[in-house]
C-alpha positions in Angstrom: -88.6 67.3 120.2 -90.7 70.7 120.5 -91.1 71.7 124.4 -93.6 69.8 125.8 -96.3 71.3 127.5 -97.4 68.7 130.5 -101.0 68.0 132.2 -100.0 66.8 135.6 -103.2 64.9 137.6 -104.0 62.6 140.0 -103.7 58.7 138.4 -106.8 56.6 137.8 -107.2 53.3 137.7 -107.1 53.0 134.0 -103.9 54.3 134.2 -101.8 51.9 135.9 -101.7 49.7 133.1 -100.3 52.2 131.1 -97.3 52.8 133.2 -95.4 50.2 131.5 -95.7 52.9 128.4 -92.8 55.1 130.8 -89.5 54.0 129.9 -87.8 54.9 133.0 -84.5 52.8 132.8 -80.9 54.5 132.8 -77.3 54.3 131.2 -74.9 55.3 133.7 -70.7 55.5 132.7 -70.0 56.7 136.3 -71.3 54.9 139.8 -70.7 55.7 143.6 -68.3 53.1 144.9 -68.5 52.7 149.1 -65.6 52.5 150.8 -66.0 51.9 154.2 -64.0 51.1 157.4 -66.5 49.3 159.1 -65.2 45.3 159.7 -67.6 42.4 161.0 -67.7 42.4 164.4 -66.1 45.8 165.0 -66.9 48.0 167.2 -69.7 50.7 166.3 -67.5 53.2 165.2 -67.1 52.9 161.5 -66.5 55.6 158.4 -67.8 55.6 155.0 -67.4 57.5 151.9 -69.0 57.4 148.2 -66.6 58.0 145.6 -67.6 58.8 142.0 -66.1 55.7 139.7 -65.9 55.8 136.2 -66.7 52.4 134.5 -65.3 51.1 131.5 -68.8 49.8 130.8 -71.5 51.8 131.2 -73.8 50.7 133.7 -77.6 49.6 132.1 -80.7 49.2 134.0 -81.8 47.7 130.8 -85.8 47.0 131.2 -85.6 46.2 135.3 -88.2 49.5 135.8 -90.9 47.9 133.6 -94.1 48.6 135.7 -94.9 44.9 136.0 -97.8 43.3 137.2 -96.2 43.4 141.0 -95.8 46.9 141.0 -98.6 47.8 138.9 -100.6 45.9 141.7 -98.7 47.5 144.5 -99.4 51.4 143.2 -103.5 49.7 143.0 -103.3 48.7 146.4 -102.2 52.5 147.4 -104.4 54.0 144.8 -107.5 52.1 146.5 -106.6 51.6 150.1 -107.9 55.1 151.3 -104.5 55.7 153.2 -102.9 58.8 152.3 -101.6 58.5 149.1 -99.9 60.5 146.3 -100.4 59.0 142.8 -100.3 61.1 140.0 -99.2 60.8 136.4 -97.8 63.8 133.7 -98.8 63.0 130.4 -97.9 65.3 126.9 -100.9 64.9 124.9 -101.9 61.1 125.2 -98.5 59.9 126.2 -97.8 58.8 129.5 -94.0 61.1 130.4 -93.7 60.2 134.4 -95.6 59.4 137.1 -95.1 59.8 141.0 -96.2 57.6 143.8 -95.8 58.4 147.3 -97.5 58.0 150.7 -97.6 59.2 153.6 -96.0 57.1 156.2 -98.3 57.4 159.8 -95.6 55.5 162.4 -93.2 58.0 161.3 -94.6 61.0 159.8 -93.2 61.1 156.6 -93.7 60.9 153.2 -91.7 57.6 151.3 -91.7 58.2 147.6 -92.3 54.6 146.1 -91.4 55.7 142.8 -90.9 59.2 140.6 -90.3 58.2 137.0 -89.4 60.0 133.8 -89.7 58.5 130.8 -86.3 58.9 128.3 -88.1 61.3 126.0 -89.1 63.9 128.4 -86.2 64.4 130.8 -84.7 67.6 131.2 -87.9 69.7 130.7 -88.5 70.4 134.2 -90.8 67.5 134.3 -89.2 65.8 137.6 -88.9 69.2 139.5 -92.7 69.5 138.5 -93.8 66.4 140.0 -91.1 66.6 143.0 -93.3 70.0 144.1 -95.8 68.3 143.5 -94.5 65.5 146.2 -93.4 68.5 148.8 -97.2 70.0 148.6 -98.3 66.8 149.3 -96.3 66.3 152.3 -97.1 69.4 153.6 -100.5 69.2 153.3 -100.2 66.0 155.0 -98.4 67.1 158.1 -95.1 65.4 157.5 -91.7 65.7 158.9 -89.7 65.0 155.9 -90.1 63.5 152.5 -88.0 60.4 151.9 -86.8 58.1 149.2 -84.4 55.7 148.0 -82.5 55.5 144.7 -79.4 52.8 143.5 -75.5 54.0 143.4 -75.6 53.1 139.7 -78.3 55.9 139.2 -76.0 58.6 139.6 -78.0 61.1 137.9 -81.0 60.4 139.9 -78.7 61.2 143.0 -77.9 64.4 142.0 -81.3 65.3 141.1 -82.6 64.8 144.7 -79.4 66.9 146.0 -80.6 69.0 143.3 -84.2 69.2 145.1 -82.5 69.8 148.3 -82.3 66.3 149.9 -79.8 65.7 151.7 -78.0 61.7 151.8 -78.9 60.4 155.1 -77.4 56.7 155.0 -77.4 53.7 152.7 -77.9 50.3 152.6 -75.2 47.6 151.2 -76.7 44.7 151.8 -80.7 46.1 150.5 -80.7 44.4 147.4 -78.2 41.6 147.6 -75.5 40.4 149.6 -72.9 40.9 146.6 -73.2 44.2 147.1 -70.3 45.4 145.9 -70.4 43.7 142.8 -73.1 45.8 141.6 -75.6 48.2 143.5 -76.7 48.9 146.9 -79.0 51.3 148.2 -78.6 55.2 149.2 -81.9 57.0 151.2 -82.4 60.4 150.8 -84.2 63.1 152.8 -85.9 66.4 152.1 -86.9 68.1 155.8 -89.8 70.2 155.7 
């Protein structure tokens, strides 16, 4: 693939039922394993680490990013509420390559990204530090604190790209997803202070 050359603008309605055109999904043959001190009812003192764990199977979102009609109806909701909202898509040519959707969050003055998506073909062009700048322009404009997000311990290179961007890992959640957390993943928030 040539170097693409990417128009980034602000999404329309028409495109939210393109989104499912992105292929964000991910292998990963390495994950972030917790290990923590904390006990049930211990005290609240507790440590925690994350520890880089090689897999002997690669880890596979498989198709679980697929811009379905929840979350094509959720980014609609944003897109049309009025509230301060981010949604813009990068496209090469006609083809959808990523998308961002963020809003600003008024109870605590920050921006939550929702979702910042590259499809397959198109990472590594500089497409997701486009449409984080993007994000941080945003934010500013909107007078926020901080940008924030969170992202899966199986989505290892995702993590680095936000540390990358100059986030910073400000907690996680085991129990966000399921409550066999440790069979598979758990959540990890991120922070970018403005």
């Amino acid at each position: 693939m040539t170097q693409p050359s990417f128009q980034l603008r602000a999404m329309t309605l028409g495109d939210i039922p393109r989104l499912q055109e992105i292929r964000p999904t991910y292998t990963s043959p390495v994950i972030l394993a917790l290990e923590t001190s904390a006990a049930p009812g211990a005290a609240l003192s507790a440590s925690w680490r994350l520890v880089e764990v090689p897999l002997k199977t690669p880890f596979s979102k498989g198709d679980l990013y697929n811009f379905g009609p929840e979350t094509q109806e959720e980014i609609r909701e944003r897109l049309l509420s009025g509230k301060d909202a981010l949604e813009w898509v990068a496209l090469d040519g006609d083809r959808l390559a990523g998308m961002v959707d963020a809003q600003f969050m008024n109870w605590n003055h920050t921006v939550f990204i929702w979702n910042l998506m590259i499809d397959l073909d198109y990472r590594r062009h500089g497409l997701g530090r486009q449409l984080w700048d993007q994000t941080v322009r945003y934010a500013r404009r909107s007078g926020a604190r901080a940008v924030t997000l969170e992202t899966q311990n199986t989505n290892l290179a995702a993590c680095h790209f936000y540390l990358k961007m100059g986030c910073r890992l400000v907690g996680y959640h085991e129990v966000y997803y399921t409550n066999h957390w440790q069979d598979g993943e758990f959540a990890l928030f991120f922070a970018y202070t403005l």
